[in-house]
C-alpha positions in Angstrom: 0.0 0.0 0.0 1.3 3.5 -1.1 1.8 6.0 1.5 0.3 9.0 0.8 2.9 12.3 1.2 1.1 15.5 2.1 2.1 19.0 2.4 0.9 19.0 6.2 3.1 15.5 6.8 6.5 17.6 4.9 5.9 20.7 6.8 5.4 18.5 10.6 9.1 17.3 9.8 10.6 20.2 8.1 9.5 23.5 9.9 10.9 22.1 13.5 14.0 21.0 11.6 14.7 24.5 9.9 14.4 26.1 13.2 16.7 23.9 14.8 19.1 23.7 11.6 19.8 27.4 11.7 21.0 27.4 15.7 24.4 26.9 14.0 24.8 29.7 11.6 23.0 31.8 14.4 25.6 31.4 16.5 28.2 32.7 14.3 26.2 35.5 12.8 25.6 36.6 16.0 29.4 36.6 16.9 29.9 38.8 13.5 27.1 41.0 14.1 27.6 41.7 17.8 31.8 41.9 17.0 31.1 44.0 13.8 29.8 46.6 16.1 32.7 46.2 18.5 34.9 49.7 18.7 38.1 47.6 19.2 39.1 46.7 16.5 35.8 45.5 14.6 36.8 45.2 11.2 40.2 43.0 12.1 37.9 40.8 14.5 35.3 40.6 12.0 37.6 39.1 9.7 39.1 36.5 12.4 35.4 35.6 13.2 35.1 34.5 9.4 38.0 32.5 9.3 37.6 30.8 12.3 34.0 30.1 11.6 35.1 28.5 8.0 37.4 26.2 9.5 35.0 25.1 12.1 32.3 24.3 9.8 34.4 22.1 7.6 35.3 20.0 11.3 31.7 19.9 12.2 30.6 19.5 8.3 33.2 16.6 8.4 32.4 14.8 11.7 28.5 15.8 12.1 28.2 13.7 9.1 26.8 11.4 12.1 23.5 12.9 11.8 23.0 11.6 8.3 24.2 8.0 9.2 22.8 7.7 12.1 19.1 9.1 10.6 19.1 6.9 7.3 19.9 4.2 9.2 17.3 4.4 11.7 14.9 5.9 8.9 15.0 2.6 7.4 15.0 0.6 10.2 11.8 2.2 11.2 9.9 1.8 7.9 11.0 -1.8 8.0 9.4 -2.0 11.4 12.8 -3.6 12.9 14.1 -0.6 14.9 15.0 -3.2 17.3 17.9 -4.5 16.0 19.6 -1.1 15.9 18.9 0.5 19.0 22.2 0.2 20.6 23.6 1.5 17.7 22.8 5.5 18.2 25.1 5.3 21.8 27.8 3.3 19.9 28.1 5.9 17.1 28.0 9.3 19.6 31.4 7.4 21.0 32.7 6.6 18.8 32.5 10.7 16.9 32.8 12.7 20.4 36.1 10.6 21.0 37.6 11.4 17.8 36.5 15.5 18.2 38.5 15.3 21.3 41.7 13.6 19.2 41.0 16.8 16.8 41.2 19.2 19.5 44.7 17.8 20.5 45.9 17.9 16.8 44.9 21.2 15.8 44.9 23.3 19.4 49.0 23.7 19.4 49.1 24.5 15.5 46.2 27.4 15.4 48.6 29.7 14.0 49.8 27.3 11.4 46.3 26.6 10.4 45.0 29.9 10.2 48.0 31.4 8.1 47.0 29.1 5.6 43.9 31.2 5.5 46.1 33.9 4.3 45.8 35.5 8.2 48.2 37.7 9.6 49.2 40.2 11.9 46.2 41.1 14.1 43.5 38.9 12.0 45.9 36.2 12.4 46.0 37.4 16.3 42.3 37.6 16.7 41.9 33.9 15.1 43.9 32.3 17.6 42.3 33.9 20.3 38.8 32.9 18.8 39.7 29.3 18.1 41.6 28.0 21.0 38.4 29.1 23.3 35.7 28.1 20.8 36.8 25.0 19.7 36.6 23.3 23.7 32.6 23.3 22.7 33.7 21.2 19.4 32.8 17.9 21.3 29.5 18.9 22.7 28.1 20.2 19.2 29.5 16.7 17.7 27.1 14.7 20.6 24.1 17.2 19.8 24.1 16.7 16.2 24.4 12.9 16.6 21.6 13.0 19.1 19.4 15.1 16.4 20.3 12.6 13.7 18.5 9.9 16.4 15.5 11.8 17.0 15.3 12.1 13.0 15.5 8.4 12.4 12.7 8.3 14.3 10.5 11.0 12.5 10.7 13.5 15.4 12.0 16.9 14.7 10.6 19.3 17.5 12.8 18.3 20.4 15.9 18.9 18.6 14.0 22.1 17.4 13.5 22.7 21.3 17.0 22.0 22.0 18.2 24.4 19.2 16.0 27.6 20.6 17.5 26.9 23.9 20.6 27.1 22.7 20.6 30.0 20.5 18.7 32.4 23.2 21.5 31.5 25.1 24.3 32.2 22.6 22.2 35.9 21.8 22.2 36.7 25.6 25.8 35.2 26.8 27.5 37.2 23.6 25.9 40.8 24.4 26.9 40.3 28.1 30.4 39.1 27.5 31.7 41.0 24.4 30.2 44.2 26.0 30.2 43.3 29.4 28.5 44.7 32.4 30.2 48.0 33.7 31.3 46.9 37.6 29.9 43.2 37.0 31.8 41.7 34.4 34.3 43.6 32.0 34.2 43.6 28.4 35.9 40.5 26.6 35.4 41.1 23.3 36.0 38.5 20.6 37.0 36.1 23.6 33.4 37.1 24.9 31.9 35.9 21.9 33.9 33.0 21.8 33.2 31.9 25.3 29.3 32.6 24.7 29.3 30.4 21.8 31.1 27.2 23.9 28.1 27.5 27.0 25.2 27.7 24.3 27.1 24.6 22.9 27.1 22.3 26.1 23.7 23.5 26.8 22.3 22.2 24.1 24.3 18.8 24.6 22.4 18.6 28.6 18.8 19.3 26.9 19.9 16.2 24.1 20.7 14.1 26.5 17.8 14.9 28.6 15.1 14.5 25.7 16.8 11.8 24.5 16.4 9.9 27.4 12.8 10.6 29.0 11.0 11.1 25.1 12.6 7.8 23.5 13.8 4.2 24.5 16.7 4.6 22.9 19.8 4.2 25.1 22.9 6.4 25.6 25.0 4.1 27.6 27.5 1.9 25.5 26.7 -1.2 25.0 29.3 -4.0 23.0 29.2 -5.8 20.6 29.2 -3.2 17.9 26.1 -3.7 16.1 26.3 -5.0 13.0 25.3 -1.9 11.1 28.6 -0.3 12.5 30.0 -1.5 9.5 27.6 0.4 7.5 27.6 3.2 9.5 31.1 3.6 9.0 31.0 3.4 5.3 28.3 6.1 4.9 30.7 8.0 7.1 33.9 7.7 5.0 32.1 8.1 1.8 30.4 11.4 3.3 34.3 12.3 5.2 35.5 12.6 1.1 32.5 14.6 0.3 32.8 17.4 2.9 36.5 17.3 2.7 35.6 18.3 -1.1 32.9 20.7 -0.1 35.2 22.3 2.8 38.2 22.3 0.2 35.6 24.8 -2.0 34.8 27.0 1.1 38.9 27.1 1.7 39.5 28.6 -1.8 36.6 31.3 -1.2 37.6 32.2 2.2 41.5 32.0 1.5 41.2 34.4 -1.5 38.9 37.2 0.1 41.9 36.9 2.8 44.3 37.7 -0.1 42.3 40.7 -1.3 42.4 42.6 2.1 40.7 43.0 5.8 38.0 44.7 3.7 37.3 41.8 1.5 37.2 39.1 3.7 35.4 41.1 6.1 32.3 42.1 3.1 32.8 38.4 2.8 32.4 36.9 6.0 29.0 38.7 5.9 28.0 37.1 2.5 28.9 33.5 3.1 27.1 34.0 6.6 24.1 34.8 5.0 24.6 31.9 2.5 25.1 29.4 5.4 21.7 31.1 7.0 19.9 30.9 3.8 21.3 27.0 3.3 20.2 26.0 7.2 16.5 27.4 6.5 16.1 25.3 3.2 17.9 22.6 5.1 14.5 22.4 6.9 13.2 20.6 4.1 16.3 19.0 3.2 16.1 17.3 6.6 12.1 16.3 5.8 13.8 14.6 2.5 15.9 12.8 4.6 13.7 11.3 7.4 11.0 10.6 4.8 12.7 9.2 1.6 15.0 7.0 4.1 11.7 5.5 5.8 9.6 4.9 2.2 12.9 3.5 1.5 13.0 0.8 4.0 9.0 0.3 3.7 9.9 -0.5 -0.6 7.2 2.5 -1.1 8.8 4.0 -4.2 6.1 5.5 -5.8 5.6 7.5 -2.8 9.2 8.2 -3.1 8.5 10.0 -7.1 5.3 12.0 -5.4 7.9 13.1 -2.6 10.5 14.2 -4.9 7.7 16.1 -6.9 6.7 17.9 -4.2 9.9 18.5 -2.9 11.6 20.3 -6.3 8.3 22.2 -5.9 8.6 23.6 -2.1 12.0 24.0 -2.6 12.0 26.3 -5.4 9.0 28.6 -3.7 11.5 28.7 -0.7 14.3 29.4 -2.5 12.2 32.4 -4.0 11.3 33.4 -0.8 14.5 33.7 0.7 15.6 35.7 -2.0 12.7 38.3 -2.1 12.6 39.1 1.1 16.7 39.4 0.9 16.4 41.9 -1.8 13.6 44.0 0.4 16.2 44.3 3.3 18.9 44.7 1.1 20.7 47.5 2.6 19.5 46.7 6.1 20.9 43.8 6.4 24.3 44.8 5.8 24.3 47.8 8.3 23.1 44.9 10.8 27.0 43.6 10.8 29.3 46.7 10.7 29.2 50.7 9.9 32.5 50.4 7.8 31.2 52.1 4.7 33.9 50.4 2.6 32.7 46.5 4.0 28.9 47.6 2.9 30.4 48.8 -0.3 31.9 45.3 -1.2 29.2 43.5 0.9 26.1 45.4 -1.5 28.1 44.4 -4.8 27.6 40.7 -4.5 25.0 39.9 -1.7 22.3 39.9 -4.9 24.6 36.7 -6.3 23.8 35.2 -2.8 20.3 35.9 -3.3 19.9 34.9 -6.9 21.4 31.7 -6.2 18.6 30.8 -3.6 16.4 28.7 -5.7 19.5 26.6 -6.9 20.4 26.2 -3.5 17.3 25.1 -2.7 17.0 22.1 -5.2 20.8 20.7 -4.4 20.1 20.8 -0.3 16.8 19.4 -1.0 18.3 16.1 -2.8 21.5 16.2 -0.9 19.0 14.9 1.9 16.9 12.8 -0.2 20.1 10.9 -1.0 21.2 10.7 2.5 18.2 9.4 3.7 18.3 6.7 0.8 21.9 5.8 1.9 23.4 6.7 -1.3 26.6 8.4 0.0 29.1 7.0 -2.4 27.0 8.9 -5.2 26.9 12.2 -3.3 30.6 11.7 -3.0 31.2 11.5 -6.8 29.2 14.8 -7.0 30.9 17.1 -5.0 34.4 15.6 -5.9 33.4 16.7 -9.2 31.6 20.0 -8.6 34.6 21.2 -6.3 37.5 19.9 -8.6 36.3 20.2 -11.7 33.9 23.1 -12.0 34.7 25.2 -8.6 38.0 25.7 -8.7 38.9 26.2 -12.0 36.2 29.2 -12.3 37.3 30.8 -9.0 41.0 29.9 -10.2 39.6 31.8 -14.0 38.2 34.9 -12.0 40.8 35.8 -9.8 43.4 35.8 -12.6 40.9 38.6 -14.5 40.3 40.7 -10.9 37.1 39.6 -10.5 37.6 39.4 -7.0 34.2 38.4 -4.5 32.6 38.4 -8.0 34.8 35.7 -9.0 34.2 34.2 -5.6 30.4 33.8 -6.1 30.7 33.6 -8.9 32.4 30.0 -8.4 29.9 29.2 -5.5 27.0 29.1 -8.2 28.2 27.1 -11.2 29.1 24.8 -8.3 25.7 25.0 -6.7 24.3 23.9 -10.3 27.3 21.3 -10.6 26.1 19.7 -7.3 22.4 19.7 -8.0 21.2 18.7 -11.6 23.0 15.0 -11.5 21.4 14.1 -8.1 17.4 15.2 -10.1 18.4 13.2 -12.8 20.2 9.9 -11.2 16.5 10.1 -8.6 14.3 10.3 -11.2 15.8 7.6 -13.6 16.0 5.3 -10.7 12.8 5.4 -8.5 10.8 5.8 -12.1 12.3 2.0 -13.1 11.2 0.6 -9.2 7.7 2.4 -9.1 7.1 1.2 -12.7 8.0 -2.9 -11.6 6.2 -2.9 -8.2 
């Protein structure tokens, strides 16, 4: 019997999920608005803020990877009706990540300054970075165990505690960040980027106590580790390596962007660190219905329902291009507010106003790739997904970003880049779907 796929059903999953997917880029645009406004100093810290937050997001991109594992597997398990025989397997996986995020601290705490002159950071930026990093990355293992914890609750078709969890955390983020960058005159002093840095690590391991609450009094599934390893382990860790390649390719096209606005000067990188910001909050709200692709297609999946897999794939290219649209209307009717939002430097705004409509235009695109980037995860199909970006980011990113700089393009060339890859990412996935689920609804 085919399960019917309703708007109502998509938008249960999805609108929880986009809240709860943006507490992320929230917390860094709230560090670049609330530091942007700083007078110490703002533009320099601005700048640190946007390399740091880069480098981050590729180790959380990387290693929260979980999520997508943990959730398809789960997904299916569920539509199968045997979630059963993976319920240990959540706790082994969350040990199995958080251990390695603490390895990662260890490697890359010493060597900040290495790391971040590879961003083409120096002198105060490259100051400021190191500063920002070696406080903000102690809450690396506590967003790790709450993004492995939302990828359970997923699995299991449940996307408002994690959205629950997400608020908590960003309200706390907002508040901690205007009391510690600012301070409190004769309570506490003004920290400035260390504030933000600080308020960003307590939102983090308050959002890992409210997982692991939830977790425990909402579901049966267990957080203490149990061996064996499951059998799916071996799965598991296959989705994971074949997803590890893909971000590592993703993360190597955020590198180029945010290495050469370094190059071009605290101005540039600064204009830019507000534009990618806003791409990475524009991503996180489609991501909402990426994450509905994912729970759904990975439970009609296991249930053999592939007709109701076509209907959900229709509907999806359909929401996701209204959203996209959306996004980018109501971007163009704040246009110039939004910019003012993150610094008063008139020379940022100039550079930020040149190509923020880029990062608008490319919405709908955006929209479609996210969209079936979580459809595929949900099937399992990460080895496919890793073909795409390897080829997106190799052979379409960098030579265009490589192309524009040479003829001084400059953040034109930058977004430039980002979009051809956007569309480089997003057709093949629409085309392998549809040629596939068509055959397997047409013989069942």
């Amino acid at each position: 019997m085919s399960t019917k796929i309703t708007l109502k059903q998509i938008n249960k999953l999805a609108i929880p999920a986009l809240i709860s997917g943006i507490s992320e880029p929230i917390l860094s645009l709230t560090d670049a608005a609330i530091i942007g406004n700083m007078d110490l100093n703002a533009t320099e810290s601005l700048a640190a803020v946007g390399i740091v937050t880069t480098f981050l997001s590729m180790l959380i991109w990387v290693l929260g990877q979980t999520r997508s594992a943990i959730s398809s597997i789960v997904s299916q398990y569920l539509g199968a009706d045997k979630l059963g025989e993976v319920k240990n397997l959540p706790a082994q996986a969350i040990f199995l990540i958080t251990s390695l995020s603490i390895l990662i601290i260890l490697a890359t705490y010493p060597f900040a300054s290495q790391i971040f002159k590879l961003y083409n950071a120096s002198d105060l930026i490259l100051n400021y970075s190191i500063e920002y990093y070696q406080i903000r990355v102690f809450g690396f293992p506590f967003t790790l165990f709450t993004i492995a914890v939302f990828g359970t609750f997923r699995g299991l078709q449940n996307t408002f505690h994690p959205m629950i969890i997400a608020i908590a955390g960003s309200v706390a983020n907002i508040i901690l960040d205007i009391v510690l960058v600012y301070g409190i005159e004769g309570i506490i002093p003004a920290l400035h980027i260390q504030g933000a840095a600080y308020a960003s690590v307590i939102a983090q391991i308050i959002m890992a106590g409210l997982s692991v609450y939830y977790l425990l009094i909402k579901t049966d599934i267990p957080l203490l580790v149990r061996f064996p390893f499951n059998p799916e382990i071996k799965r598991f860790a296959l989705m994971i390596v074949n997803l590890f390649i893909r971000t590592i390719a993703l993360n190597v096209a955020l590198y180029f962007g945010t290495s050469f606005a370094t190059k071009y000067g605290p101005t540039y990188i600064a204009a830019y660190t507000i534009a990618i910001n806003l791409w990475f909050l524009g991503a996180f709200l489609i991501d909402g219905y990426a994450s509905a692709g994912n729970i759904l297609s990975g439970k009609l999946y296991g249930a053999k329902e592939y007709k109701s897999l076509i209907d959900l794939s229709n509907k999806l290219i359909k929401y996701g291009i209204l959203i996209g649209l959306t996004i980018a209307i109501i971007g163009g009717l704040l246009y110039f507010p939004i910019g003012s939002i993150f610094t008063d430097d008139q020379n940022v705004l100039s550079e930020f106003y040149n190509i923020f409509w880029i990062v608008l235009a490319m919405q709908p695109l955006c929209a479609l790739a996210f969209i079936f980037d979580g459809v595929f995860k949900g099937l399992g199909k990460m080895q496919y997904l890793r073909n795409v970006l390897l080829f997106s980011t190799l052979l379409v990113f960098i030579p265009v970003i490589i192309a524009t700089d040479n003829l001084g393009y400059k953040l034109y060339g930058i977004f430039t880049a980002f979009t051809l890859w956007i569309i480089a990412r997003g057709l093949p996935l629409i085309i392998k779907f549809r040629k596939t689920f068509r055959t397997l609804a047409e013989n069942t």
